[in-house]
N, CA, C, O and CB atoms as a CASP TS submission, in Angstrom:
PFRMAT TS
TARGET T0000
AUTHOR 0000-0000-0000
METHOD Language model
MODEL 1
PARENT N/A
ATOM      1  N   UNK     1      32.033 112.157  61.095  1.00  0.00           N
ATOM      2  CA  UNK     1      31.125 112.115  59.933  1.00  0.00           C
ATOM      3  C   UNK     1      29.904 111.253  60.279  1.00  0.00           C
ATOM      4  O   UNK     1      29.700 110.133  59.811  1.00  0.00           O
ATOM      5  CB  UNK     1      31.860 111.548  58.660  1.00  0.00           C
ATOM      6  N   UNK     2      29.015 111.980  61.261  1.00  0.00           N
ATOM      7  CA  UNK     2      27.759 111.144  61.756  1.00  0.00           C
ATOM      8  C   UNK     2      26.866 111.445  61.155  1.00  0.00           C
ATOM      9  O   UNK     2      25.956 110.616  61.160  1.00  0.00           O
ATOM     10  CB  UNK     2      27.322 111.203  63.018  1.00  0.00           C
ATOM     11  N   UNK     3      26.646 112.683  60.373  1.00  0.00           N
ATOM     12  CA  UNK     3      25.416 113.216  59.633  1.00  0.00           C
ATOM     13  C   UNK     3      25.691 112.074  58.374  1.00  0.00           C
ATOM     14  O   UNK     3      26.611 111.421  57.881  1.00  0.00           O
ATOM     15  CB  UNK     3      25.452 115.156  59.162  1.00  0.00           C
ATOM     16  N   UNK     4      24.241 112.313  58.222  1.00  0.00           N
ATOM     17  CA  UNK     4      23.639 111.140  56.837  1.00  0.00           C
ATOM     18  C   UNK     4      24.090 111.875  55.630  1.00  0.00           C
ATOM     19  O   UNK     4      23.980 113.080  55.400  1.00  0.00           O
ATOM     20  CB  UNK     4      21.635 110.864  56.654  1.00  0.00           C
ATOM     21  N   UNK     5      24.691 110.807  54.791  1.00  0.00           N
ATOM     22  CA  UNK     5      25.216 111.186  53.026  1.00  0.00           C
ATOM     23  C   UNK     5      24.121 112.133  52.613  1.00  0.00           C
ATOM     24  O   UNK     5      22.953 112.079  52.997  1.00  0.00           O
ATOM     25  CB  UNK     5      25.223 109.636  51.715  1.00  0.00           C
ATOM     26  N   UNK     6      24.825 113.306  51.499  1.00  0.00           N
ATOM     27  CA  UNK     6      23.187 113.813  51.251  1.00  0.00           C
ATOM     28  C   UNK     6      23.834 113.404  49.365  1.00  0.00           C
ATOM     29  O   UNK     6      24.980 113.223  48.954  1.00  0.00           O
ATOM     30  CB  UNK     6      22.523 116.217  51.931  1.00  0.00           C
ATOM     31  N   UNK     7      22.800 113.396  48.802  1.00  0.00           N
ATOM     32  CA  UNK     7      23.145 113.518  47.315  1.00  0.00           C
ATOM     33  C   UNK     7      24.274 114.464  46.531  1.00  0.00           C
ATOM     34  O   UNK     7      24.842 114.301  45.452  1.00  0.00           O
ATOM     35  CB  UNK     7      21.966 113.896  46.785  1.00  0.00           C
ATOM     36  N   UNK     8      24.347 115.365  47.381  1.00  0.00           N
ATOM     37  CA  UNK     8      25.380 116.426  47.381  1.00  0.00           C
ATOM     38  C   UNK     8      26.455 115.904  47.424  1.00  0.00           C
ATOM     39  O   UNK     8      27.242 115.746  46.491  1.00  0.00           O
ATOM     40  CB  UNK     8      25.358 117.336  48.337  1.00  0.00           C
ATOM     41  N   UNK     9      26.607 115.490  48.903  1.00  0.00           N
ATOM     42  CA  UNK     9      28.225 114.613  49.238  1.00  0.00           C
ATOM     43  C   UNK     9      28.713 113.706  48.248  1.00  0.00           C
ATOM     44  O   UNK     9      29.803 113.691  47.676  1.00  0.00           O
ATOM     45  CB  UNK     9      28.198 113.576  50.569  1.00  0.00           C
ATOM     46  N   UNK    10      27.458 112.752  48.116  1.00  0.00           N
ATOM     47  CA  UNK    10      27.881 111.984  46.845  1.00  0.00           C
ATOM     48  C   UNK    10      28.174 112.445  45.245  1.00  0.00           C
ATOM     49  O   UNK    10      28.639 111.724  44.362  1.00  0.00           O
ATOM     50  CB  UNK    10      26.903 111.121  46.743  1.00  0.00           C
ATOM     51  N   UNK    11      27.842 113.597  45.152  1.00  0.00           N
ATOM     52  CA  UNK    11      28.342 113.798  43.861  1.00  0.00           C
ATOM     53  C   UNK    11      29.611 114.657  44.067  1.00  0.00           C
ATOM     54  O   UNK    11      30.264 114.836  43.040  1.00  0.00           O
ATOM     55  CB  UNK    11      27.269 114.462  42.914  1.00  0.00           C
ATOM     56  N   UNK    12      30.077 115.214  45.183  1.00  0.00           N
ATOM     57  CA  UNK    12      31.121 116.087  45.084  1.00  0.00           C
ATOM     58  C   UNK    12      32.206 114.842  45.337  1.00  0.00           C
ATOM     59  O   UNK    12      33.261 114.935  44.711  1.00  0.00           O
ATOM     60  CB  UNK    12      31.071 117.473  46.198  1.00  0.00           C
ATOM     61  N   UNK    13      32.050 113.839  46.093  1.00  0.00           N
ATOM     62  CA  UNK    13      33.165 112.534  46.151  1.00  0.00           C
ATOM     63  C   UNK    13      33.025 112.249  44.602  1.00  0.00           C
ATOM     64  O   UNK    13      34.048 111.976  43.973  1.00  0.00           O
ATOM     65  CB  UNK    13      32.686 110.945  47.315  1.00  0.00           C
ATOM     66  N   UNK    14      32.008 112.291  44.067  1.00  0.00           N
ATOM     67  CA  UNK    14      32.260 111.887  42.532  1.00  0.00           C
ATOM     68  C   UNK    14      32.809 112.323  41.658  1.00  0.00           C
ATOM     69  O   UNK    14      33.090 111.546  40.746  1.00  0.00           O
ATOM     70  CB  UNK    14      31.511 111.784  41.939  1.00  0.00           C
ATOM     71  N   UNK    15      33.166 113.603  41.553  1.00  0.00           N
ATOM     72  CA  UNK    15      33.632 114.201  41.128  1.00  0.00           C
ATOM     73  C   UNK    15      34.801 114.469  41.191  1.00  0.00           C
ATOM     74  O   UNK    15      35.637 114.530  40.289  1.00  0.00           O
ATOM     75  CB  UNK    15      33.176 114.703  41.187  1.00  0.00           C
ATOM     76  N   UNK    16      34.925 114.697  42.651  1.00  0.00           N
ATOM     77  CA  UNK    16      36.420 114.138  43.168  1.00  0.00           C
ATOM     78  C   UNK    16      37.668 113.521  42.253  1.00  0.00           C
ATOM     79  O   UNK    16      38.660 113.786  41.574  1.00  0.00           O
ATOM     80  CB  UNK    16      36.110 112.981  44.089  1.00  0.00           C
ATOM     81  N   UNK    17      37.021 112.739  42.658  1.00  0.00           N
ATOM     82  CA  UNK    17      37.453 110.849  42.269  1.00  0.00           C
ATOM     83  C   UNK    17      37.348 110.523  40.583  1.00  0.00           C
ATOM     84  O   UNK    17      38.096 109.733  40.007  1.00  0.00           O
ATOM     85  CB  UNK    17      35.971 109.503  43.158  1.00  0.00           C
ATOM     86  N   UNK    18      36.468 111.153  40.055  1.00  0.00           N
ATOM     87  CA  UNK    18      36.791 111.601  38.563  1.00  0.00           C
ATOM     88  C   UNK    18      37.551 112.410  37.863  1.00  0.00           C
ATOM     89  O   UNK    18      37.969 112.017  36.773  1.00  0.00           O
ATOM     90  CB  UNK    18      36.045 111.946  38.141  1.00  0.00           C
ATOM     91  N   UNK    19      37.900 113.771  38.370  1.00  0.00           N
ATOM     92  CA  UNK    19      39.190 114.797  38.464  1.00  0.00           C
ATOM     93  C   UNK    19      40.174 114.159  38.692  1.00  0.00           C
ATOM     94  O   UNK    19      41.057 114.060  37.840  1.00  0.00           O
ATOM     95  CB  UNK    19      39.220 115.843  39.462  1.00  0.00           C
ATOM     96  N   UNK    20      40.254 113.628  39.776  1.00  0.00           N
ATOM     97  CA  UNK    20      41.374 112.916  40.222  1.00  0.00           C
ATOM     98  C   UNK    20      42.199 111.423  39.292  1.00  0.00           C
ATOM     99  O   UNK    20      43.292 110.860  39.228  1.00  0.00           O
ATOM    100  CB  UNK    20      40.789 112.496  41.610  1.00  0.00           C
ATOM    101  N   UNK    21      41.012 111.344  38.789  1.00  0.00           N
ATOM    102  CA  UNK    21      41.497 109.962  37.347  1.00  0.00           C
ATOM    103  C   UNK    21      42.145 110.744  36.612  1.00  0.00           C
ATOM    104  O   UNK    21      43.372 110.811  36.685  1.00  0.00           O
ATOM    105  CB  UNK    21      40.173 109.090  36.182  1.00  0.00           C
ATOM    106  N   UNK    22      41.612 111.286  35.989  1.00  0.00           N
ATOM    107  CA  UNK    22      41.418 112.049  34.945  1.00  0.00           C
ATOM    108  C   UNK    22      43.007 112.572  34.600  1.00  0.00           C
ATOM    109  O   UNK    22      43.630 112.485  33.543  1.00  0.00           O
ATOM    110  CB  UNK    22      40.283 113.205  35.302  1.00  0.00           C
ATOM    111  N   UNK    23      43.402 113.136  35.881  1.00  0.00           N
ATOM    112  CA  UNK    23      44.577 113.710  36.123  1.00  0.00           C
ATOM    113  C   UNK    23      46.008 113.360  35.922  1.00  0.00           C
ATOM    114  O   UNK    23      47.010 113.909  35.465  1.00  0.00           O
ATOM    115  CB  UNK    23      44.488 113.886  37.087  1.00  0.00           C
ATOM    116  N   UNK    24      45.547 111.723  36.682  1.00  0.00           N
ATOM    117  CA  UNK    24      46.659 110.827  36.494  1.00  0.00           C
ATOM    118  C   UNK    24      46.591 110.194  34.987  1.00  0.00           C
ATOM    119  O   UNK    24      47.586 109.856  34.345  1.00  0.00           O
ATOM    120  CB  UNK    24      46.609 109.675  37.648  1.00  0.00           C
ATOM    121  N   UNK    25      45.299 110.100  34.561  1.00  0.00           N
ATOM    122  CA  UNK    25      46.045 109.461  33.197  1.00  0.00           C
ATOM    123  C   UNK    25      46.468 110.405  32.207  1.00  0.00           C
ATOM    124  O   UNK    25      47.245 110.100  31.304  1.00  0.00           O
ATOM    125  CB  UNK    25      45.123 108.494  32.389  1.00  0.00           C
ATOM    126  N   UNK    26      45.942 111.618  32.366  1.00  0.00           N
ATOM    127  CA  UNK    26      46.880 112.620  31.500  1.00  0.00           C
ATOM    128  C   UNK    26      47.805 112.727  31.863  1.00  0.00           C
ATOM    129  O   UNK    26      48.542 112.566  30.890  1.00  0.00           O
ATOM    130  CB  UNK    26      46.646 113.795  31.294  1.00  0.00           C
ATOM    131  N   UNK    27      48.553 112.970  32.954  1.00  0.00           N
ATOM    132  CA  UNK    27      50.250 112.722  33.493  1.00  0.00           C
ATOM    133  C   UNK    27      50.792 111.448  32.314  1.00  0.00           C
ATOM    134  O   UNK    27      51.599 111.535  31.388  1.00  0.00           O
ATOM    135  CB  UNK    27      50.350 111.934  35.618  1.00  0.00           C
ATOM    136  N   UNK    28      49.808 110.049  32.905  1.00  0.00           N
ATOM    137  CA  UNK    28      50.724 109.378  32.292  1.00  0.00           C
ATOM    138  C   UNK    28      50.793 109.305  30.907  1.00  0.00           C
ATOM    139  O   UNK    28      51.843 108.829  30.477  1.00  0.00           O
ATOM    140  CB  UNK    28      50.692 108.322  32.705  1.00  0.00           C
ATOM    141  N   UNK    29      49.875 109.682  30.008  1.00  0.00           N
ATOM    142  CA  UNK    29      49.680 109.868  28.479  1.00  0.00           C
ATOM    143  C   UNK    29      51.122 110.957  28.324  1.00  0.00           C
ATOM    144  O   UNK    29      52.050 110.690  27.561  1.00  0.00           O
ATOM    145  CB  UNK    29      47.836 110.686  27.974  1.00  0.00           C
ATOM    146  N   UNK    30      51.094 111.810  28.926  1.00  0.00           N
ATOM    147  CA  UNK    30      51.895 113.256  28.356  1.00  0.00           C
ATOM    148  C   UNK    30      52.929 112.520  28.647  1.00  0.00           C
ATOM    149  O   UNK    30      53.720 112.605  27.709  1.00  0.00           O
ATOM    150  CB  UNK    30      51.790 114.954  29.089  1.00  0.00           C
ATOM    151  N   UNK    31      53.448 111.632  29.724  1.00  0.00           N
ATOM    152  CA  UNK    31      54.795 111.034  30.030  1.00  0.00           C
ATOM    153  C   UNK    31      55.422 110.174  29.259  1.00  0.00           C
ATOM    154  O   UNK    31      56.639 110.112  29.087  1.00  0.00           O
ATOM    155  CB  UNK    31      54.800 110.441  31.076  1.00  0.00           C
ATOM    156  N   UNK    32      54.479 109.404  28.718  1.00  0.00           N
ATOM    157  CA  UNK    32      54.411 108.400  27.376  1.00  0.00           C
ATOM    158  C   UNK    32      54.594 108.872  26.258  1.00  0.00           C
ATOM    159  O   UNK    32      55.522 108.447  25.571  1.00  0.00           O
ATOM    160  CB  UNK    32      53.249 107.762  27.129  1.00  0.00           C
ATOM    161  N   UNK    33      53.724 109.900  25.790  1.00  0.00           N
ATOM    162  CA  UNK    33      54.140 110.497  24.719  1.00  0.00           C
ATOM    163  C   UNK    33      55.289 111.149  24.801  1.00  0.00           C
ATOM    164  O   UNK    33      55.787 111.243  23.679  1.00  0.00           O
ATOM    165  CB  UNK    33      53.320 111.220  24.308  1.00  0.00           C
ATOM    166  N   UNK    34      56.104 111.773  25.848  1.00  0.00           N
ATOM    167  CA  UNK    34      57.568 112.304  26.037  1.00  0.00           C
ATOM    168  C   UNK    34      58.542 111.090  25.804  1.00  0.00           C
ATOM    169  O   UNK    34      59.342 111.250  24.882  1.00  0.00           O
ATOM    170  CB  UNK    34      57.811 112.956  27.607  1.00  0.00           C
ATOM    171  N   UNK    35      58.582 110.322  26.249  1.00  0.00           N
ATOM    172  CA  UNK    35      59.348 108.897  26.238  1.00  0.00           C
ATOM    173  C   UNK    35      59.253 109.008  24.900  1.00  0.00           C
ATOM    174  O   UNK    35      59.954 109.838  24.321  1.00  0.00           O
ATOM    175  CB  UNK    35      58.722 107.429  26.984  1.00  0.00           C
ATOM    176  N   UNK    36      58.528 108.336  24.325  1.00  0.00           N
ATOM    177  CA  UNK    36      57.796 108.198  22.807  1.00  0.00           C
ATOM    178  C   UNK    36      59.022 109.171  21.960  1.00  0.00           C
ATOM    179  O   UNK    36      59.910 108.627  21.304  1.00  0.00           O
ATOM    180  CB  UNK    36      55.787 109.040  22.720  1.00  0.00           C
ATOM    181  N   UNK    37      58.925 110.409  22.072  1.00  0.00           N
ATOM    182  CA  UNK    37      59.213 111.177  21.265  1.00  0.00           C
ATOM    183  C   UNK    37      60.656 111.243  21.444  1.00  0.00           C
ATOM    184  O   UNK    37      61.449 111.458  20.527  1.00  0.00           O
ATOM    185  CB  UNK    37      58.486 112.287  21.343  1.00  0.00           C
ATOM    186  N   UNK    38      61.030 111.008  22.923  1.00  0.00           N
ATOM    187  CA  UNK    38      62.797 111.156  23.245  1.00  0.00           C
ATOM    188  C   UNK    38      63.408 109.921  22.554  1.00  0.00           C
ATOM    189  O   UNK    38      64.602 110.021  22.272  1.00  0.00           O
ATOM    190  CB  UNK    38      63.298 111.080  25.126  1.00  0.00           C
ATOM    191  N   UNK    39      62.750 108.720  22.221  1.00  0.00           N
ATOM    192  CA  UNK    39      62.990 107.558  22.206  1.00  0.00           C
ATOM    193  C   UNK    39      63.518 106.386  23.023  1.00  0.00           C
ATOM    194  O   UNK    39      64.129 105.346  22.778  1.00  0.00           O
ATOM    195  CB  UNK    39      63.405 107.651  21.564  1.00  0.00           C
ATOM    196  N   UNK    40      62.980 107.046  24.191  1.00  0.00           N
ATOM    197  CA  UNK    40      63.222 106.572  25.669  1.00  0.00           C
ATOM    198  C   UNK    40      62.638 105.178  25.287  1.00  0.00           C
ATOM    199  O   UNK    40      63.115 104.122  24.871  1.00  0.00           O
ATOM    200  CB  UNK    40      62.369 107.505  27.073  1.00  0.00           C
ATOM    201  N   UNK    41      61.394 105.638  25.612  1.00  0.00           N
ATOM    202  CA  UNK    41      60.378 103.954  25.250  1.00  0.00           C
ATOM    203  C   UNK    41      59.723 103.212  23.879  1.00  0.00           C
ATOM    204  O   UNK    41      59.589 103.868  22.846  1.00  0.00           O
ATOM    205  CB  UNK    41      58.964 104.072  25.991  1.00  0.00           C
ATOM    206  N   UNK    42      59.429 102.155  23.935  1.00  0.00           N
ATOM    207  CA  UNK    42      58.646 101.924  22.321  1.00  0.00           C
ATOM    208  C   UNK    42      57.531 102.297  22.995  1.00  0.00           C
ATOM    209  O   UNK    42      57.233 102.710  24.117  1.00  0.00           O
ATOM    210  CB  UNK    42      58.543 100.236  21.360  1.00  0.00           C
ATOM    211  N   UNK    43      56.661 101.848  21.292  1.00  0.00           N
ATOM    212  CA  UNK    43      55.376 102.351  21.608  1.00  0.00           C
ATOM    213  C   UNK    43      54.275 101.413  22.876  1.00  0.00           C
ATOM    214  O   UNK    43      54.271 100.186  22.767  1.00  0.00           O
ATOM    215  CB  UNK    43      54.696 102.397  20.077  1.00  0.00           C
ATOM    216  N   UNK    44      53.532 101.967  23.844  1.00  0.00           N
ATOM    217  CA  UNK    44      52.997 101.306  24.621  1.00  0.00           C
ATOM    218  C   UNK    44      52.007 100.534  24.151  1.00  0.00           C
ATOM    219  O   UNK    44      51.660 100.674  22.978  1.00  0.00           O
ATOM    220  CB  UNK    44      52.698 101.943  25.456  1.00  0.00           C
ATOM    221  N   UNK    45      51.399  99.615  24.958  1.00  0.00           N
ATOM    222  CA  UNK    45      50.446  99.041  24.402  1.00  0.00           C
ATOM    223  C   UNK    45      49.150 100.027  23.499  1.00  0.00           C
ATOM    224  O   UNK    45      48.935 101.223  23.698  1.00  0.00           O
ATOM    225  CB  UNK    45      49.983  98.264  25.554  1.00  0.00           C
ATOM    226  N   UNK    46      48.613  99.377  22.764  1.00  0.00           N
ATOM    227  CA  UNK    46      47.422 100.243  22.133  1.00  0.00           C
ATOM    228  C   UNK    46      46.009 100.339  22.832  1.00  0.00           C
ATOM    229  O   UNK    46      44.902 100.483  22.314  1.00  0.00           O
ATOM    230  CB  UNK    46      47.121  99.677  20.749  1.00  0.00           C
ATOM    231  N   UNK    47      46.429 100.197  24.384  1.00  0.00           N
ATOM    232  CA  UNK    47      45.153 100.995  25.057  1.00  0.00           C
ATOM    233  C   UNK    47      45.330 102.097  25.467  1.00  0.00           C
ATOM    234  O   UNK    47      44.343 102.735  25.832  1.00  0.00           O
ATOM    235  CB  UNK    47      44.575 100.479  26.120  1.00  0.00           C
ATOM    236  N   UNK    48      46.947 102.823  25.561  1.00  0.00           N
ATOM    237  CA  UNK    48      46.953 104.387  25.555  1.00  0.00           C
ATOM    238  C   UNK    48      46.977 104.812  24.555  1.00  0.00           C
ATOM    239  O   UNK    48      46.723 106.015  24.498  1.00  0.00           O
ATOM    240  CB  UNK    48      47.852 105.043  26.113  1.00  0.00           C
ATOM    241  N   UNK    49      47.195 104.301  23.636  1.00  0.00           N
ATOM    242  CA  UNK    49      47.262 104.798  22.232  1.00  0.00           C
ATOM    243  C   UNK    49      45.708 105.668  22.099  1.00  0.00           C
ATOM    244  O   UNK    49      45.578 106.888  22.000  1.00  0.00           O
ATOM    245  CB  UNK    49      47.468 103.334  21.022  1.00  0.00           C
ATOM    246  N   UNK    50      44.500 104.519  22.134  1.00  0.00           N
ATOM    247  CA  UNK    50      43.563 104.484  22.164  1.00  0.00           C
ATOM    248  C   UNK    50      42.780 105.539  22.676  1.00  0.00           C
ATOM    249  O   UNK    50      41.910 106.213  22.126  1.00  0.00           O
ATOM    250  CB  UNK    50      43.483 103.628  22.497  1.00  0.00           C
ATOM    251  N   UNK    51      43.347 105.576  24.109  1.00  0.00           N
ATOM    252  CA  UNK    51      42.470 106.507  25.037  1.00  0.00           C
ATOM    253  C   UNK    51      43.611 107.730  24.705  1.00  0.00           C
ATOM    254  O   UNK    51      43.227 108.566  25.523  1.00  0.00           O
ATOM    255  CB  UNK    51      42.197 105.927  26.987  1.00  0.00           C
ATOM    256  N   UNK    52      44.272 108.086  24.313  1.00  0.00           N
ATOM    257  CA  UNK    52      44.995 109.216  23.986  1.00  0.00           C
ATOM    258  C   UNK    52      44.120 110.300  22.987  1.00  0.00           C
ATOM    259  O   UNK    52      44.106 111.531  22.949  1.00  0.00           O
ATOM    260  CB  UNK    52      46.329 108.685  23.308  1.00  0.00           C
ATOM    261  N   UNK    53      43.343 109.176  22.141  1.00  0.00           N
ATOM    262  CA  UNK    53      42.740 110.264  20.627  1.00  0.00           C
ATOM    263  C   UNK    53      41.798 110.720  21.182  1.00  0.00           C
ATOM    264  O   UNK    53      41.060 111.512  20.596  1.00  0.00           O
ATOM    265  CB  UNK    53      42.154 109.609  19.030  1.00  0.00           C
TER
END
């Protein structure tokens, strides 16, 4: 990887890497809310709560 970053590269790593969030915290929301509902777990703190709505 000797060629120079182009604006391109950088937004497709960005994007990336934003999909890729994105992904995992819906896993873990949907996993939480399964717990949640089985009565596996209490309720988590209220920053998934939060980012859930």
């Amino acid at each position: 990887m000797n060629k120079p970053r182009t604006n391109y590269d950088a937004w497709v790593s960005f994007v990336w890497a934003a999909a890729i969030v994105a992904m995992i915290a819906a896993i873990a929301i949907h996993a939480q809310r399964e717990a949640e509902r089985k009565g596996i777990a209490p309720r988590q703190s209220s920053i998934w709560i939060n980012l859930s709505k």
